[in-house]
Backbone bond lengths (Angstrom), bond angles and torsions (degrees), N, CA, C in turn:
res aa  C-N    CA-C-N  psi(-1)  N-CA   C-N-CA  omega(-1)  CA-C   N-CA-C  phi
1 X - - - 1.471 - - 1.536 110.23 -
2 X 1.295 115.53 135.91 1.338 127.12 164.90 1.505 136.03 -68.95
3 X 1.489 90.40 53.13 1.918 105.03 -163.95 1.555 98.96 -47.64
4 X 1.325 133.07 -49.62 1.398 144.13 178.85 1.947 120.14 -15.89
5 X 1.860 97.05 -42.68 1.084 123.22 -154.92 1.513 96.36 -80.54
6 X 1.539 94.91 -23.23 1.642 99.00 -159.50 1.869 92.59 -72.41
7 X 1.369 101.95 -53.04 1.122 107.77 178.14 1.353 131.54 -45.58
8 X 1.596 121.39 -22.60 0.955 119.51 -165.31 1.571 106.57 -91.51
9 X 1.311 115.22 -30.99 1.442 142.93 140.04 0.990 124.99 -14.77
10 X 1.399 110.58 -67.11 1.469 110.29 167.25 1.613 126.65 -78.87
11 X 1.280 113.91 -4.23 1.231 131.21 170.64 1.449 102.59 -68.51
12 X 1.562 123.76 -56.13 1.599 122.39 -150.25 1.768 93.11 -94.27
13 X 1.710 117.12 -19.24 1.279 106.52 165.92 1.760 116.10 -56.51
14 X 1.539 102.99 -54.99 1.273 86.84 -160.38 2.112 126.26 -93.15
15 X 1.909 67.18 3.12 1.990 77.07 143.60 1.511 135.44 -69.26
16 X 1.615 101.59 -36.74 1.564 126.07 177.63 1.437 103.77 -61.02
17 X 1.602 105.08 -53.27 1.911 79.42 -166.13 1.615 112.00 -126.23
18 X 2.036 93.07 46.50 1.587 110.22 156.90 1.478 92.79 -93.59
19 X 1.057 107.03 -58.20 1.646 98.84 -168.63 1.719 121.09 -68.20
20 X 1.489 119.76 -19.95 1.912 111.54 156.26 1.331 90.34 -60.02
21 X 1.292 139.36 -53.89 1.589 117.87 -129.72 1.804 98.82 -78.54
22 X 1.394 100.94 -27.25 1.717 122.37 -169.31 1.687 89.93 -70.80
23 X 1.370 135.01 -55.46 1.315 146.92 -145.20 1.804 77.44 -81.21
24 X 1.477 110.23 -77.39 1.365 104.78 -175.46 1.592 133.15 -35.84
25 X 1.420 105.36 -34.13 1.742 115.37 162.62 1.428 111.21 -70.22
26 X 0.762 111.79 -41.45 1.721 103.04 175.52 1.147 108.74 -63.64
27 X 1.478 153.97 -61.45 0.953 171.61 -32.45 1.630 73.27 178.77
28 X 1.105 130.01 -87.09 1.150 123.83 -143.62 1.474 93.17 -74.08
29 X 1.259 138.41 -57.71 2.005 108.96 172.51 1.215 126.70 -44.77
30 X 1.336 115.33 -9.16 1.625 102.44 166.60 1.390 143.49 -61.59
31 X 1.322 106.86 -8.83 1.647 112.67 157.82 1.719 119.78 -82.89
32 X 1.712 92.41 -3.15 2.056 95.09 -168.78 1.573 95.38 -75.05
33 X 2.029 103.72 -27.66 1.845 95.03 -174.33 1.479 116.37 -110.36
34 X 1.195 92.14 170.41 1.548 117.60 -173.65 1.654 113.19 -36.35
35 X 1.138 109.10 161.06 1.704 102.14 170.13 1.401 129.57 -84.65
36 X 1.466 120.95 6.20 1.271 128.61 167.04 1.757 101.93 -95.52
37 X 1.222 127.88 -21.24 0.984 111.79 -172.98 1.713 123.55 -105.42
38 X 1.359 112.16 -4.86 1.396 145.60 171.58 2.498 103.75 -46.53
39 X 1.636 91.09 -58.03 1.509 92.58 174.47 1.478 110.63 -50.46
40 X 1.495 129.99 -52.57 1.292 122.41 -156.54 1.379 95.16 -84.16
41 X 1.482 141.49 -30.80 1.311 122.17 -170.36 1.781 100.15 -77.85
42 X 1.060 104.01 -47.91 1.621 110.82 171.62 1.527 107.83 -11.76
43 X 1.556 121.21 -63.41 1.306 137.34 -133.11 1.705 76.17 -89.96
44 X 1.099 111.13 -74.63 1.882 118.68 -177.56 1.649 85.16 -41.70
45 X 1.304 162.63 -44.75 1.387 121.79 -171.84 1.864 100.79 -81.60
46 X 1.076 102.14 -21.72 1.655 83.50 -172.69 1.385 110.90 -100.25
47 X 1.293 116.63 0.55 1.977 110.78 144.34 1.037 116.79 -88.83
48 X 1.461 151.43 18.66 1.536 153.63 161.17 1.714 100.76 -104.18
49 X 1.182 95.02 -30.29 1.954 102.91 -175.45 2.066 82.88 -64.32
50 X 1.014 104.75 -72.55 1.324 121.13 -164.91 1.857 110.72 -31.61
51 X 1.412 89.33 -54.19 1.525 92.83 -174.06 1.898 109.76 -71.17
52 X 1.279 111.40 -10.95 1.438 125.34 -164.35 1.725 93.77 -75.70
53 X 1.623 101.72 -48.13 1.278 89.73 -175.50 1.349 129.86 -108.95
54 X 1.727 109.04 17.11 1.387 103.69 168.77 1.550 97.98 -90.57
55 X 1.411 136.93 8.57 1.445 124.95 164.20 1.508 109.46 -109.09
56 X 0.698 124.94 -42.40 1.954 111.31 157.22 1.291 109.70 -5.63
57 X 1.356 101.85 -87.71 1.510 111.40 -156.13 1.691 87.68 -79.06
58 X 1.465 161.12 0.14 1.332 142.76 128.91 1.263 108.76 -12.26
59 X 1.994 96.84 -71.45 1.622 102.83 -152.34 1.074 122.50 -70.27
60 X 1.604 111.58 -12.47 1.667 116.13 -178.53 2.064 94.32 -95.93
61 X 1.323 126.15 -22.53 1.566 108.07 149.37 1.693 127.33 -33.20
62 X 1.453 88.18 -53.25 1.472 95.38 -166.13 1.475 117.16 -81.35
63 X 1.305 119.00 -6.44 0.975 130.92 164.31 1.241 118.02 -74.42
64 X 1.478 99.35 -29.13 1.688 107.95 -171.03 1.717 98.00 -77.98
65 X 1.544 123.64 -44.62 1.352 139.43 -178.79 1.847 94.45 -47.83
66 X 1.065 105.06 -52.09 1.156 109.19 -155.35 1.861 113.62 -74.22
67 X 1.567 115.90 -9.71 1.219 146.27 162.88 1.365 120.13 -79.27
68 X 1.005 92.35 -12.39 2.261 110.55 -169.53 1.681 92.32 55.22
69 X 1.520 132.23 59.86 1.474 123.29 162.66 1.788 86.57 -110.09
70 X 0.986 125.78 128.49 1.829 142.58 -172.73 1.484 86.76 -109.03
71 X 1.133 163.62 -50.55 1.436 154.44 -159.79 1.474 106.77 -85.97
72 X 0.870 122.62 -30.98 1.359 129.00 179.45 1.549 103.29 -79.79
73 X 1.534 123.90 -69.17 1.736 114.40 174.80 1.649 103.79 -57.77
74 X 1.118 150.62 -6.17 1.100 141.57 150.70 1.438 123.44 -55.59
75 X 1.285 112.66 -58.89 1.722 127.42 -169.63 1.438 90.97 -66.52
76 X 1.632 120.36 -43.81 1.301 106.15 -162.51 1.230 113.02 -80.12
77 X 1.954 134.41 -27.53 0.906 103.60 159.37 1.263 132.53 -66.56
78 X 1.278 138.54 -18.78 1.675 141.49 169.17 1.731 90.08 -39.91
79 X 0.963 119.37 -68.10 2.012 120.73 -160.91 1.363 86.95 -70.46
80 X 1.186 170.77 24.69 1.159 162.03 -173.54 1.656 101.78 -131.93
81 X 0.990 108.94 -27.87 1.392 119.83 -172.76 1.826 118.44 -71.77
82 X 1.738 86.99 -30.40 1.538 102.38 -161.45 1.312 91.62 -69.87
83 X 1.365 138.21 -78.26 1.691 145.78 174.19 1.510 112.46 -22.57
84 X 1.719 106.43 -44.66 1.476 102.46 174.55 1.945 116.05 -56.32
85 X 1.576 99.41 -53.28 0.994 89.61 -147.44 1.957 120.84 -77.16
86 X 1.534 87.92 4.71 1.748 107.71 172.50 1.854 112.91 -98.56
87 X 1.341 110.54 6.37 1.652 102.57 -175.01 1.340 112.66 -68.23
88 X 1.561 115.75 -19.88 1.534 104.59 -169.40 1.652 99.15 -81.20
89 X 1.391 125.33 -6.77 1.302 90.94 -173.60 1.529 125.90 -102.49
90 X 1.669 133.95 3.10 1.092 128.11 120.36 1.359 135.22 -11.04
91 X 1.845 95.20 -54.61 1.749 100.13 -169.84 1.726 94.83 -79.52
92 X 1.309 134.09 -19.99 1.612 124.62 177.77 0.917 82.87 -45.68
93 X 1.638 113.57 -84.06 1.726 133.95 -150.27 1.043 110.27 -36.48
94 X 1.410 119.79 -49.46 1.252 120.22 -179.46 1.739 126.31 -35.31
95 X 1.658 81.09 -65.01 1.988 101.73 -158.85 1.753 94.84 -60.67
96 X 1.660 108.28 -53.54 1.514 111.00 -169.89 1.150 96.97 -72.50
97 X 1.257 164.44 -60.48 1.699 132.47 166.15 1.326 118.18 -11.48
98 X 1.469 120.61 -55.35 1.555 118.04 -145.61 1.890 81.60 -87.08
99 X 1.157 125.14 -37.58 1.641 129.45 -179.16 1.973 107.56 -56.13
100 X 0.949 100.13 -53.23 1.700 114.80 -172.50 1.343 120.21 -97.43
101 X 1.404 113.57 -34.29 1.527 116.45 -169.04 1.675 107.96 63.28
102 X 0.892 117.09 16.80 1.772 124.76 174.96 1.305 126.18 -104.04
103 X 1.639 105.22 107.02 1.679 90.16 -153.34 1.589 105.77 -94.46
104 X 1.758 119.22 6.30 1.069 120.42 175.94 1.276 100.52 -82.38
105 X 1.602 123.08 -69.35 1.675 120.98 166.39 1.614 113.67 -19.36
106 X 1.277 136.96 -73.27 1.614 144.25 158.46 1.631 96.06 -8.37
107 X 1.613 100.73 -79.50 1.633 79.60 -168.22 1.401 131.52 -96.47
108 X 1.213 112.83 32.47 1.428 117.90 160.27 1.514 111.80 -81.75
109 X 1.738 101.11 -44.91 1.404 107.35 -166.90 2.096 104.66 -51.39
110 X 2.111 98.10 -45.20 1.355 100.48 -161.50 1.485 88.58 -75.35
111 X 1.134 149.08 -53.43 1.834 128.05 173.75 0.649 102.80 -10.98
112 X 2.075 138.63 -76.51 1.608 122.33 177.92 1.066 132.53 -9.24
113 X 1.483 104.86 -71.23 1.208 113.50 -175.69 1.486 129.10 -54.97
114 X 1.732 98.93 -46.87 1.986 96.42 168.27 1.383 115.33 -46.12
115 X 1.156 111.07 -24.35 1.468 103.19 -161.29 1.348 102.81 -99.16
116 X 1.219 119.92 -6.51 1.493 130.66 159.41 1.981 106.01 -76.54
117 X 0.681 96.68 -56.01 1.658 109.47 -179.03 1.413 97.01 -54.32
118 X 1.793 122.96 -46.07 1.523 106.46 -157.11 1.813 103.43 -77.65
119 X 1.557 93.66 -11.71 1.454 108.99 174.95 1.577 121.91 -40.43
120 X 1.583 93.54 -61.42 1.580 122.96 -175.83 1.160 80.35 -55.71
121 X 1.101 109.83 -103.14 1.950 122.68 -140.79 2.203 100.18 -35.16
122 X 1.554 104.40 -41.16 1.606 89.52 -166.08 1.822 103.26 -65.76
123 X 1.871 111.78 -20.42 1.600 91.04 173.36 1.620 125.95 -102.94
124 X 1.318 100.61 5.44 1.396 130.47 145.29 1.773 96.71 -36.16
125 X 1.579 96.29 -98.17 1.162 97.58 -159.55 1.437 132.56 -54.68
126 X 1.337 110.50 -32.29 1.382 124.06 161.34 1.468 114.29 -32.43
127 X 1.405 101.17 -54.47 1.548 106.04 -147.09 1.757 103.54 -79.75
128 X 1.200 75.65 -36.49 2.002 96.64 -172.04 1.404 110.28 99.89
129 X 1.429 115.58 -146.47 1.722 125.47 -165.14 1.387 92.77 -162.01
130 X 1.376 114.28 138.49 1.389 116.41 -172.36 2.218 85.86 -105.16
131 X 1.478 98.13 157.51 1.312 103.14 -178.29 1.156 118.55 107.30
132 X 1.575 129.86 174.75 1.557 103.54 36.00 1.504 115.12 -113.80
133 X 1.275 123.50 152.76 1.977 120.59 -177.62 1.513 83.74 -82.36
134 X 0.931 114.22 121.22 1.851 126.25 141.48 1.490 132.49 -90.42
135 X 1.204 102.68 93.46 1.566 102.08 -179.22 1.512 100.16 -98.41
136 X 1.518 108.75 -167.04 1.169 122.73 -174.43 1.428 112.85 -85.60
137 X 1.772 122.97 -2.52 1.445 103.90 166.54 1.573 100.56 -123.34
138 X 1.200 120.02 -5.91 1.908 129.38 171.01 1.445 126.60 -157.42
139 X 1.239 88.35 174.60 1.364 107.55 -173.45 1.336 124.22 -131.80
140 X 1.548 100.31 102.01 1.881 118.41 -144.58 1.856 105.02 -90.37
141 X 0.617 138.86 140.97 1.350 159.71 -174.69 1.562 101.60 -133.24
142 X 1.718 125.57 130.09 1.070 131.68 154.86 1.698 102.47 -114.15
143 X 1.744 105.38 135.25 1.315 111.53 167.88 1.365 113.12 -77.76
144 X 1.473 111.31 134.36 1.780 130.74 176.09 1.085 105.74 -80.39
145 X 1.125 154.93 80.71 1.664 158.60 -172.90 1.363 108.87 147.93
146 X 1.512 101.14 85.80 1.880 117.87 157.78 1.400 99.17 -37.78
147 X 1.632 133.88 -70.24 1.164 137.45 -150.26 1.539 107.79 -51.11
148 X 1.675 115.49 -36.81 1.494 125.34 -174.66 1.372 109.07 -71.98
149 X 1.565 107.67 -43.26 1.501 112.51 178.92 1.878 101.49 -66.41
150 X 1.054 142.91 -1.28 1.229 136.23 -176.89 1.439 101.84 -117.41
151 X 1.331 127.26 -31.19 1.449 116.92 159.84 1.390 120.32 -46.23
152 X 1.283 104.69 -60.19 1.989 121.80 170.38 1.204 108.31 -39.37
153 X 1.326 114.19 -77.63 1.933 102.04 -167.85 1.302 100.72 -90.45
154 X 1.136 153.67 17.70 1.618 119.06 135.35 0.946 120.58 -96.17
155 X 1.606 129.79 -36.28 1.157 121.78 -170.54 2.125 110.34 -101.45
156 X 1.184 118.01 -23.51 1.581 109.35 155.38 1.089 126.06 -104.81
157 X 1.342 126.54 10.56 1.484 133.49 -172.25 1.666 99.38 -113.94
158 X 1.457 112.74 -92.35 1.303 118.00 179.66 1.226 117.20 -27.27
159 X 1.566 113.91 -55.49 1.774 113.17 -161.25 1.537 108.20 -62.48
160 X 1.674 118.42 -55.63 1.527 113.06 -164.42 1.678 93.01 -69.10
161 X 1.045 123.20 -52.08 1.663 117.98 -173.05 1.515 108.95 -48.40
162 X 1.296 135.89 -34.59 1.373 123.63 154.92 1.371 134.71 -63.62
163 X 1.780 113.28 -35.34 1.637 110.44 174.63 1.864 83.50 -78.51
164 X 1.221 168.27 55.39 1.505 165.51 128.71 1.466 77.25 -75.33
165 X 1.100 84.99 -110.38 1.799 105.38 -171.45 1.079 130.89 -21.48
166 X 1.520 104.22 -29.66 1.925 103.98 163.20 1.955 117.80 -71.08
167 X 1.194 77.05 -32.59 1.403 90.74 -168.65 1.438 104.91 -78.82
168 X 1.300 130.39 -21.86 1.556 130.93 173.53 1.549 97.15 -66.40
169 X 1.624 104.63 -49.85 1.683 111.69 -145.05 1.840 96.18 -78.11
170 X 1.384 97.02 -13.74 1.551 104.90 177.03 2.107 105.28 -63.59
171 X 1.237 93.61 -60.61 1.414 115.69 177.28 1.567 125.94 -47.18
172 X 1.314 103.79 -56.32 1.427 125.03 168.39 1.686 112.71 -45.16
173 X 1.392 102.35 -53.77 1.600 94.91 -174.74 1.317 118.97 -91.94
174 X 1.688 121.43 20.20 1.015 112.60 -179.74 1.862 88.81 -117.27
175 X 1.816 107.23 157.99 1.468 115.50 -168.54 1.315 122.13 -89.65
176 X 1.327 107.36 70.77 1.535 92.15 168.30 1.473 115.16 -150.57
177 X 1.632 100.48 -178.82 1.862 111.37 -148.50 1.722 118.16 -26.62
178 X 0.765 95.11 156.36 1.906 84.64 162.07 1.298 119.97 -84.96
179 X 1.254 125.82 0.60 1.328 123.31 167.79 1.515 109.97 -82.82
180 X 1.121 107.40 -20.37 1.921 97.15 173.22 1.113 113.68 -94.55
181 X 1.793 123.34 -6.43 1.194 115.51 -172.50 1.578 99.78 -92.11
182 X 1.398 102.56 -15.86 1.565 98.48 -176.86 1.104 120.16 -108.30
183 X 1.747 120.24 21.77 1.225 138.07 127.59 1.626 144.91 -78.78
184 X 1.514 78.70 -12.30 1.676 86.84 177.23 1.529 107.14 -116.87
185 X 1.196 120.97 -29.98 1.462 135.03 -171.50 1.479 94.19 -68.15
186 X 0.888 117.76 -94.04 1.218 145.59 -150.91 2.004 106.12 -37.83
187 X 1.661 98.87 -46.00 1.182 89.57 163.25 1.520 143.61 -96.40
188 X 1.540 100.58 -1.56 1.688 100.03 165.61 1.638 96.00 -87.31
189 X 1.556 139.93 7.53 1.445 118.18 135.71 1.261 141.39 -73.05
190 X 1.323 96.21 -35.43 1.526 91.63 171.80 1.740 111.48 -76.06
191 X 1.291 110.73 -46.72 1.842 86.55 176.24 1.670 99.65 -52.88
192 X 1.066 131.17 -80.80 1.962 122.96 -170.79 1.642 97.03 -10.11
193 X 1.349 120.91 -56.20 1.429 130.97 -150.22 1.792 95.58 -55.32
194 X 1.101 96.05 -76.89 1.428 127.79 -173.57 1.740 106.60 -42.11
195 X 1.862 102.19 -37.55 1.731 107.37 -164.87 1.528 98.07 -92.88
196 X 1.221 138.96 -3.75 0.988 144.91 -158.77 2.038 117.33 -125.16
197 X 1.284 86.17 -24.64 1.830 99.81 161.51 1.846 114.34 -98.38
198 X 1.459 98.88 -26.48 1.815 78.80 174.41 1.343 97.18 -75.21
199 X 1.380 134.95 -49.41 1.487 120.73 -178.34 1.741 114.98 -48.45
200 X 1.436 134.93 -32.30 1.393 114.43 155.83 1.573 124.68 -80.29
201 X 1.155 98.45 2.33 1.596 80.61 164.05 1.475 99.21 -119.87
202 X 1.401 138.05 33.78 1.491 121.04 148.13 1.440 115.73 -84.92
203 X 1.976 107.40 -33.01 1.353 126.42 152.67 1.423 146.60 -47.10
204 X 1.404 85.51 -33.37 1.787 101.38 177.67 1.528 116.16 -32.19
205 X 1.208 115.50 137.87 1.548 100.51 166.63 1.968 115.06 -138.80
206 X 1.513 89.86 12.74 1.317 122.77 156.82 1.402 125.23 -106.20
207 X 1.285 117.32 122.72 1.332 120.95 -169.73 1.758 116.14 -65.53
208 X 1.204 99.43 -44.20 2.043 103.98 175.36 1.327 91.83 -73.18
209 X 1.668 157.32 -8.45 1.186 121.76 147.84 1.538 124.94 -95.40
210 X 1.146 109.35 14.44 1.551 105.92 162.65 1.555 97.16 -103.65
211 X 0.957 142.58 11.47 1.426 135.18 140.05 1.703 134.90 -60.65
212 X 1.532 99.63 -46.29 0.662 150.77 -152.18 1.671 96.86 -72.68
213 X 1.378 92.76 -78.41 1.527 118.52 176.94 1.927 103.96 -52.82
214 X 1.102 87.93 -64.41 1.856 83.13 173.32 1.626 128.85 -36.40
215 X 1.428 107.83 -26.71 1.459 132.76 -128.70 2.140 68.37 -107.77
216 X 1.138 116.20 -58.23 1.217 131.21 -161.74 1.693 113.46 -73.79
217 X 1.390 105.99 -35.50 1.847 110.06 151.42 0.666 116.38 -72.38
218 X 1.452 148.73 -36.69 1.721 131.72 155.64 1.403 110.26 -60.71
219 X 1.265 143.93 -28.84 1.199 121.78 155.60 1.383 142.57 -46.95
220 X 1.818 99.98 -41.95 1.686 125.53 153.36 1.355 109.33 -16.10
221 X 1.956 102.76 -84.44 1.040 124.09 -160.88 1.707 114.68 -77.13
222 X 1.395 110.31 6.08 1.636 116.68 163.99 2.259 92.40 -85.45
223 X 1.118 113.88 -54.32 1.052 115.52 179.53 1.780 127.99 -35.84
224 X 1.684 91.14 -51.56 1.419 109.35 -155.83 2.374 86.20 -70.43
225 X 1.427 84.91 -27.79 2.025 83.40 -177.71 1.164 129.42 -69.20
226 X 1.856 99.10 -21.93 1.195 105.26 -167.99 1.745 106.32 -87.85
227 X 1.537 112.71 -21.20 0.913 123.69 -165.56 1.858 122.54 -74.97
228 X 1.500 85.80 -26.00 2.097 110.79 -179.23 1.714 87.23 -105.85
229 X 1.581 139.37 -21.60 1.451 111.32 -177.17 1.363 95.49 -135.30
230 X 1.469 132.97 61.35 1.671 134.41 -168.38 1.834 96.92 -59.22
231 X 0.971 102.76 145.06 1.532 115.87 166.40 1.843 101.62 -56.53
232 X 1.712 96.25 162.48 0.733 100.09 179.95 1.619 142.82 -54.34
233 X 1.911 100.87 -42.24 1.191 110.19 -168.53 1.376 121.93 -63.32
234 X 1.909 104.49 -25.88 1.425 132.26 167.91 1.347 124.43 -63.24
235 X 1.747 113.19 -9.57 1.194 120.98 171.77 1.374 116.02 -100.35
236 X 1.185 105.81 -21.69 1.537 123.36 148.09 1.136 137.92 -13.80
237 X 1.685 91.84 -101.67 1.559 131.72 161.71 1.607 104.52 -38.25
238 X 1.279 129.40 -39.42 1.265 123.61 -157.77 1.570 115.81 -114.96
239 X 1.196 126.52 -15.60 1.203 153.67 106.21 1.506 90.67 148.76
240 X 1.355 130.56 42.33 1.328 136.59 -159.90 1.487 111.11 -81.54
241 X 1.616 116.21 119.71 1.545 114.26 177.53 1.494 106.40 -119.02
242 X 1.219 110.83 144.11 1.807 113.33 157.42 1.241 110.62 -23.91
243 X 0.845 131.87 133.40 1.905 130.28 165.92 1.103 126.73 50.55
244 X 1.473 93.33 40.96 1.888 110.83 170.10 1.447 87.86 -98.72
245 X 1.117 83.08 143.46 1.945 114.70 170.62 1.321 108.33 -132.45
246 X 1.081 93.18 142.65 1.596 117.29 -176.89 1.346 113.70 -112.04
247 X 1.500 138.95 137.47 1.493 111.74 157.66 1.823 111.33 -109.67
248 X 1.284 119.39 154.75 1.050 127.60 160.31 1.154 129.94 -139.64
249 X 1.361 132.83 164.91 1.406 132.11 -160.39 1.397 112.14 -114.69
250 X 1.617 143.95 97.93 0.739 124.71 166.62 1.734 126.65 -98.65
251 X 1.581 118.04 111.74 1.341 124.23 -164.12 1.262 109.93 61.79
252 X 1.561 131.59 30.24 1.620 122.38 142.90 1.350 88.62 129.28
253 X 1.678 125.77 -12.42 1.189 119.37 -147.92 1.925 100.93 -121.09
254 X 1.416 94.01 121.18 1.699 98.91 -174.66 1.778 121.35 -37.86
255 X 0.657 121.90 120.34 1.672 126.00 158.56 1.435 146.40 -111.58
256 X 1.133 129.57 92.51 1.653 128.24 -156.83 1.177 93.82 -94.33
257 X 1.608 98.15 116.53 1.504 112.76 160.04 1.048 142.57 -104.74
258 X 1.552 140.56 102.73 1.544 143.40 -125.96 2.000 85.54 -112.42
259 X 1.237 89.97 141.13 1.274 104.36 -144.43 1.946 94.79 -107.95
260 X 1.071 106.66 12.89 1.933 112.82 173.80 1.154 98.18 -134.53
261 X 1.599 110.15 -61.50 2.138 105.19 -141.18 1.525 94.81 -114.89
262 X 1.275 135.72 26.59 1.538 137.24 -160.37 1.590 109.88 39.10
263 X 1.215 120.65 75.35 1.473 132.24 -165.36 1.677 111.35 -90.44
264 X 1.124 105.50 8.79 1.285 120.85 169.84 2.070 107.16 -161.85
265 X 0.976 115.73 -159.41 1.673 131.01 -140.57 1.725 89.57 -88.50
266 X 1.557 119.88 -12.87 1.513 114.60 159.21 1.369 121.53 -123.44
């Protein structure tokens, strides 16, 4: 028996419904903030929604792998695919909000991206998926369409993972408290974390690293919780209160940074 599978199962379950329950908590403070700051949390519930349900229907794949039903982990990765292949554009919206404060700019930029995403999935589907390898800890699928795999990492992979990193390295070199850095830092790592391991394990073509990788987005999304609800002692140490605001300036231009529920545009 493929006990492995079970595990892996329960891995992408309780990735699936950390991140609704995380998406759903946010969701519900969004009437506590302001109306400029409502767009950017918005986007963070509907990229945690996103990631919630491209592992759902994983864990009931692997369940299916783990049943020897092959038509069923097939179909389900096809529906698994759809959520994947739109997560980066939340995280656009996201970063260029907190850069511009422009929520028309935001969603022009993330339109791109759907239409990058609707890209994937139509040569996705075209092409098909060769597989699936079933071993004893997964159930591997390779995508048949180079062209799709080159849509993905340059145009939804590369691009948001560079405005991350600009936007950290933006942050980083400018001076202030550690309580804002460990409100703002902390969670454009864990989404990177999280956006950057489901893409190796859609790749994987080793089964202990699509474990692996799974194993490491639920770590993300332990991160991304701790980071909007830090324990206490961390609120402490850092001198973090409910409805502290911060301001900061990025390039001349004011920024209020709400220091729990993103109470402004970060």
């Amino acid at each position: 028996m493929n006990t492995g599978l079970l595990l892996n199962s329960t891995i992408c379950f309780a990735i699936g419904l950390s991140s609704l329950a995380f998406a759903w908590v946010l969701l519900a403070k969004n009437e506590q903030n302001r109306e400029t700051s409502r767009p950017a949390l918005f986007s963070l519930v509907v990229f945690w929604t996103l990631v919630g349900l491209t592992y759902l229907p994983t864990s009931v794949r692997m369940m299916a792998a783990y049943l020897g039903n092959m038509e069923i982990d097939a179909i389900l990765y096809f529906i698994s695919a759809v959520p994947f292949a739109f997560v980066s554009v939340p995280m656009v919206f996201f970063i260029i909000y907190i850069i511009t404060g422009s929520k028309k700019t935001s969603e022009y930029l993330a339109l791109v991206f759907i239409f990058l995403g609707a890209a994937y999935l139509a040569f996705l589907y075209d092409s098909g998926i060769i597989g699936p390898e079933v071993t004893e800890w997964a159930s591997l699928f390779s995508v048949n369409s180079e062209l799709a795999i080159h849509i993905y990492l340059m145009g939804l992979f590369v691009i948001p993972t560079a405005m991350i990193l600009g936007l950290l390295m933006l942050i980083l070199l400018q001076r202030v408290p550690k309580r804002i850095r460990y409100r703002t830092v902390l969670p454009l790592v864990a989404i990177s974390f999280v956006f950057d391991f489901m893409l190796t394990d859609v790749i994987a073509i080793i089964d202990v690293m699509q474990v692996f990788s799974r194993l490491f987005v639920l770590i993300g999304t332990v991160l991304a919780y701790l980071a909007y609800f830090p324990p206490m002692t961390i609120q402490e140490r850092l001198g973090i209160q409910e409805h502290n605001i911060e301001t900061y300036v990025f390039d001349g231009i004011e920024k209020e940074l709400d220091t729990l529920t993103l109470d402004s545009r970060v």
